[in-house]
Backbone as CSV, one residue per row, in Angstrom:
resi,resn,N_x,N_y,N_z,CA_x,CA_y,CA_z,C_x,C_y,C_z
1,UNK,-18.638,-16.714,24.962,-18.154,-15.770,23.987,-16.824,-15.209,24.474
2,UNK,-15.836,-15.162,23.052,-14.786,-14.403,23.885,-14.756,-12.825,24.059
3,UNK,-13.846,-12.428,24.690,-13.302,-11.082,25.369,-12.833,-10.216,24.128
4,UNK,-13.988,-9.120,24.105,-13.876,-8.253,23.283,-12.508,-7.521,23.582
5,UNK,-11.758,-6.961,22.292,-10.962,-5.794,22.386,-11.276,-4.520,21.865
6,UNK,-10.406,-3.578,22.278,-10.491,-2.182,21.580,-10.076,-2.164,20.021
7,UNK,-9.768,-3.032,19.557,-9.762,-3.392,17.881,-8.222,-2.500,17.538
8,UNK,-7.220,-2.073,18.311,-5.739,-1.746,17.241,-5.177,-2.611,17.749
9,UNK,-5.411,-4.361,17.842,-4.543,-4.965,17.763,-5.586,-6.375,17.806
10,UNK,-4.880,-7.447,17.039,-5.462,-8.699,16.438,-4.463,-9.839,17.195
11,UNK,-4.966,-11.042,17.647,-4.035,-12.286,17.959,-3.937,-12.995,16.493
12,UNK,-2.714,-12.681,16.272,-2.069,-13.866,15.351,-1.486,-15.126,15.089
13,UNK,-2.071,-15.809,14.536,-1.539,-17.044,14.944,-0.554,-17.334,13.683
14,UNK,0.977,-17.812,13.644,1.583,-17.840,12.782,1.959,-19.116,12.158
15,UNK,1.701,-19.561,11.240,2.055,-20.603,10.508,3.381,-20.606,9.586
16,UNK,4.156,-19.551,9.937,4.995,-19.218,8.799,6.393,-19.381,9.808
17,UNK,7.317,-18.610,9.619,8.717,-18.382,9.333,8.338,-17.273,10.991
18,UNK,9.173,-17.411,11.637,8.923,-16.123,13.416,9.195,-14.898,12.816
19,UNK,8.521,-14.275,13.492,7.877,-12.940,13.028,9.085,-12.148,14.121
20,UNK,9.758,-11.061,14.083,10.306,-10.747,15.141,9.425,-8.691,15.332
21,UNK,9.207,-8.791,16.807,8.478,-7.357,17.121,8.975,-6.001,16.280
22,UNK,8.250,-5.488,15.416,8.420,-4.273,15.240,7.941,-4.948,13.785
23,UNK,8.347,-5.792,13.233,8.004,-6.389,11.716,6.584,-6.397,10.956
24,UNK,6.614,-5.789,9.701,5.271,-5.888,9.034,4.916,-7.293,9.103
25,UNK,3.675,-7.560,9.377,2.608,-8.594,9.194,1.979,-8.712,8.459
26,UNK,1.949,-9.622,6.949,0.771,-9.081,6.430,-0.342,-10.239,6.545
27,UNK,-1.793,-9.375,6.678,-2.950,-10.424,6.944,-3.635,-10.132,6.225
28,UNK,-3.401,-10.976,4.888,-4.238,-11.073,3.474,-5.046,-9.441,2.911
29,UNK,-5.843,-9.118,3.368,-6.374,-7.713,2.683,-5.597,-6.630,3.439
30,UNK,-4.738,-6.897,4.450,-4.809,-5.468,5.189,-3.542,-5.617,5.758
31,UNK,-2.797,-4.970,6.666,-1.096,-5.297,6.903,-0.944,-5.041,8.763
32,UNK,-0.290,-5.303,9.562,-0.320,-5.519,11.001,1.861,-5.401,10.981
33,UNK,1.724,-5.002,12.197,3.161,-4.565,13.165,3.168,-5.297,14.347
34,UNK,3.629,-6.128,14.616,3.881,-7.183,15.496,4.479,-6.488,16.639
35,UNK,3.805,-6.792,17.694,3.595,-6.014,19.080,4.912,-6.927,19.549
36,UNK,5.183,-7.919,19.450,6.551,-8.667,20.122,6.757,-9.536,19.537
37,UNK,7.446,-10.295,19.555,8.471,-11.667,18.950,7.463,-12.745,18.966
38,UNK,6.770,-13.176,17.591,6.197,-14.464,17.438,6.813,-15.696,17.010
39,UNK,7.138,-16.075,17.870,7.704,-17.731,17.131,6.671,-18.402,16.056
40,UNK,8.069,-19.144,15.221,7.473,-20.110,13.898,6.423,-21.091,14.154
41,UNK,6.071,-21.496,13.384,4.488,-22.228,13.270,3.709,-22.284,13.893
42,UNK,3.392,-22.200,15.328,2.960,-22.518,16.025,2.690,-21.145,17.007
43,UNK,3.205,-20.230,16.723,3.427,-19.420,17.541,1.977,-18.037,17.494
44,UNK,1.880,-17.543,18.533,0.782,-16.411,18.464,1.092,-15.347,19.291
45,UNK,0.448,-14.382,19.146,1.297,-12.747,19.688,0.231,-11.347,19.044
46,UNK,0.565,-10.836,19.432,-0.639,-9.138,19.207,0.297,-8.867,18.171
47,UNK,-0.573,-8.205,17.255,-0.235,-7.384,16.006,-1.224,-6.619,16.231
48,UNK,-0.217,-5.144,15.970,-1.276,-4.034,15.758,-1.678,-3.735,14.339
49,UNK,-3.034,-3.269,14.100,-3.650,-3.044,12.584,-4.359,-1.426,12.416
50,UNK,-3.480,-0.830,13.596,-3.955,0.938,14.006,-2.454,1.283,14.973
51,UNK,-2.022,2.783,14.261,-1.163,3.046,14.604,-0.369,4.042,13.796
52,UNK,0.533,4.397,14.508,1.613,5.259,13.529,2.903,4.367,13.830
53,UNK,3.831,3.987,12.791,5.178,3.479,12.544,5.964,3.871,11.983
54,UNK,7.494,3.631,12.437,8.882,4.256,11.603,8.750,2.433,10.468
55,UNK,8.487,2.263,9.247,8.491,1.328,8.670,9.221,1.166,7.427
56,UNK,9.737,0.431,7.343,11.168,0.154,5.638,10.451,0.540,4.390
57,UNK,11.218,1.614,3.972,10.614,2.107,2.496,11.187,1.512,0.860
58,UNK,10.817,1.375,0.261,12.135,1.314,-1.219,12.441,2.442,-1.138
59,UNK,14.143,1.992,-1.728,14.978,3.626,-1.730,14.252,4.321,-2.533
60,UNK,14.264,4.106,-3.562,13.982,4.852,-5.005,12.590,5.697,-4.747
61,UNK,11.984,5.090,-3.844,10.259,5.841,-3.685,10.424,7.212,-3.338
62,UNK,9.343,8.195,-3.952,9.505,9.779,-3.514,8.059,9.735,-3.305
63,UNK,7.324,9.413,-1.808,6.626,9.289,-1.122,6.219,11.294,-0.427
64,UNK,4.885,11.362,-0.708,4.231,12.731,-0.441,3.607,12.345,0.900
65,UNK,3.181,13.493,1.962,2.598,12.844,3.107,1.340,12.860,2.985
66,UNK,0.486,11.939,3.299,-0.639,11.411,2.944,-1.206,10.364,1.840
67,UNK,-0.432,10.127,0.967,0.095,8.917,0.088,-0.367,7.747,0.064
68,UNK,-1.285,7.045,-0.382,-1.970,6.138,-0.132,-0.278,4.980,-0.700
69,UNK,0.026,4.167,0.173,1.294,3.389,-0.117,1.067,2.086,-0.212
70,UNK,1.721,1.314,-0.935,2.122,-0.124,-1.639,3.282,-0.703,-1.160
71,UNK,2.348,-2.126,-0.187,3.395,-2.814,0.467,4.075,-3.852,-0.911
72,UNK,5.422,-3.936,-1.174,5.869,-4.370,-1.380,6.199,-5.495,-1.480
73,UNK,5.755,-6.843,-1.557,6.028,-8.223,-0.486,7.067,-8.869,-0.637
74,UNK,7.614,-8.565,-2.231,8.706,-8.851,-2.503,10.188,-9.114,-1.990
75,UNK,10.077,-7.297,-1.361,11.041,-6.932,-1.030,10.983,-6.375,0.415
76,UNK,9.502,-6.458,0.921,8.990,-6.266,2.694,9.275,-4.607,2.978
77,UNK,9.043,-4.112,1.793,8.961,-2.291,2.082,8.019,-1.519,1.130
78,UNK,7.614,-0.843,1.875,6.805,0.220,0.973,7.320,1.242,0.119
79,UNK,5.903,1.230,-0.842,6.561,1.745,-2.152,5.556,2.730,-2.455
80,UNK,5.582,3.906,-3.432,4.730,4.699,-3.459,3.833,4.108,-4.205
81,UNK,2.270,5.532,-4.222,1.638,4.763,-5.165,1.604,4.718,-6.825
82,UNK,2.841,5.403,-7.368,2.657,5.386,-8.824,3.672,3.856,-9.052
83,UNK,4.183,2.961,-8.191,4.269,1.344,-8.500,3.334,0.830,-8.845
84,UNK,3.943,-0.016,-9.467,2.524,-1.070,-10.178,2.316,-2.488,-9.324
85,UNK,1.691,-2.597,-8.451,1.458,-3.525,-7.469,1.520,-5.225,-8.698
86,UNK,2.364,-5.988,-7.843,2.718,-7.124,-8.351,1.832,-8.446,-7.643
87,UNK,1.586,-9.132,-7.892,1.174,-10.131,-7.485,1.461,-10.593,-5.724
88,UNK,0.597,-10.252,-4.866,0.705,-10.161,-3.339,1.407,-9.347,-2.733
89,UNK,1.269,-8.118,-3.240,1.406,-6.678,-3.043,0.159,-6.554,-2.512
90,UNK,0.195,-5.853,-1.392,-0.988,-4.758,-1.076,-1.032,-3.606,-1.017
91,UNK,-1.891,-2.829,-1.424,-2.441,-1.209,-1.882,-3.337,-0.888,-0.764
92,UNK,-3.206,-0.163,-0.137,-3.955,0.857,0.404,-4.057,0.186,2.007
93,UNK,-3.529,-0.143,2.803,-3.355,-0.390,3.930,-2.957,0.326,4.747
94,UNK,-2.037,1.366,4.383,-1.090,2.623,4.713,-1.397,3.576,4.011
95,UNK,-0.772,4.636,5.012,-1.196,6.147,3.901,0.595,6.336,4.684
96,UNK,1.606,7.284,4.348,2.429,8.058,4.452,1.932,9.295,5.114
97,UNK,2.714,9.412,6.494,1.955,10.736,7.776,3.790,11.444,7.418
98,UNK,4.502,11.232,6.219,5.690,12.162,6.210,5.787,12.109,4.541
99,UNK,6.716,13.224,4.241,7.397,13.228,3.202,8.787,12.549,2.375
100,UNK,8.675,12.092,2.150,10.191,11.513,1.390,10.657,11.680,0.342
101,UNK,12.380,11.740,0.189,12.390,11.295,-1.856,13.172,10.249,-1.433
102,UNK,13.513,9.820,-2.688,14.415,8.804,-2.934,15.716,8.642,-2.132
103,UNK,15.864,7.633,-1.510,17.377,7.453,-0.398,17.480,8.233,0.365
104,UNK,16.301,8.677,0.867,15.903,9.885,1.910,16.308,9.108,3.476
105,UNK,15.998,8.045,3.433,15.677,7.682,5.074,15.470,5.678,4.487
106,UNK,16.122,5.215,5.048,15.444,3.542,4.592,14.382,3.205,5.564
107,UNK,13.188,4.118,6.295,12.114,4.011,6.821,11.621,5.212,6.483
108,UNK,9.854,5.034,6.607,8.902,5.779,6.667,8.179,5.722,7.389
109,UNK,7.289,7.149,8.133,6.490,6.829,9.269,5.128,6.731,8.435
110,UNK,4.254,5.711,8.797,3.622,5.079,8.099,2.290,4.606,9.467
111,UNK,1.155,5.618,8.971,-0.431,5.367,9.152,-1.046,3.779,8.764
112,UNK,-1.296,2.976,9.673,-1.915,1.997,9.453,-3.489,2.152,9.102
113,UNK,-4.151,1.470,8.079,-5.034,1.907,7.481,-6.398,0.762,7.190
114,UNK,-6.550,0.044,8.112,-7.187,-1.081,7.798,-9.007,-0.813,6.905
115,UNK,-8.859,-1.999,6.508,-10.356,-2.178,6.231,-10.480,-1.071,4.801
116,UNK,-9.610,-1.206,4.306,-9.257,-0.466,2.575,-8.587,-0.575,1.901
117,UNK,-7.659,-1.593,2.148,-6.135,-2.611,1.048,-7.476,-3.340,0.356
118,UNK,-6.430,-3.323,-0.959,-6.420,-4.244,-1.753,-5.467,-5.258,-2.089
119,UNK,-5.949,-6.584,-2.260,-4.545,-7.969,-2.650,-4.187,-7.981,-3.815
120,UNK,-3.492,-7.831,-4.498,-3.289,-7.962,-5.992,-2.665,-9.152,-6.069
């Protein structure tokens, strides 16, 4: 059997495009912050799925603190929750631990929230 962890952070294995450290991850129901630089296809590395982050917002969002927030996938930033989640958008992965308005800051510090997104 393998070696249990303390569960705020997952091995990822990436099949995609290199992930570079600090970057949202998203892992189908729920969203992860890449602990360091994962190389393309082949590549694997810690993502955390618990945490607090400075993370890319849409300008336009006027984000309240505590805010249940909408990753974006589109555009790889969060959006508040009166957006209308688009097709591989996820809802509820994050909550907002600050306040924002619009063109406030092009990041938000942002509560990781696992095990309560939804995929649209």
């Amino acid at each position: 059997m393998g070696e249990l962890k303390a569960g705020n952070s997952v091995t990822y294995e990436n099949a995609g495009a290199a992930i570079s450290k600090g970057a949202v991850v998203e892992l189908k129901h729920t969203l992860g912050v890449a602990l360091e630089d994962i190389a393309a296809t082949t590549g694997s590395g810690e993502v955390a799925v618990e945490g607090v982050f400075d993370l890319p917002k849409v300008d336009t969002a006027v984000i309240v603190n505590g805010e249940k927030l909408v990753w974006d996938t589109s555009v790889g930033k969060f959006d508040d929750s009166s957006a209308t989640p688009a097709t591989g958008d996820i809802t509820g992965a994050a909550i907002a631990v600050e306040a924002l308005g619009a063109t406030t800051s092009a990041n938000i510090r942002v509560k990781l929230t696992p095990g309560n997104a939804t995929l649209t």
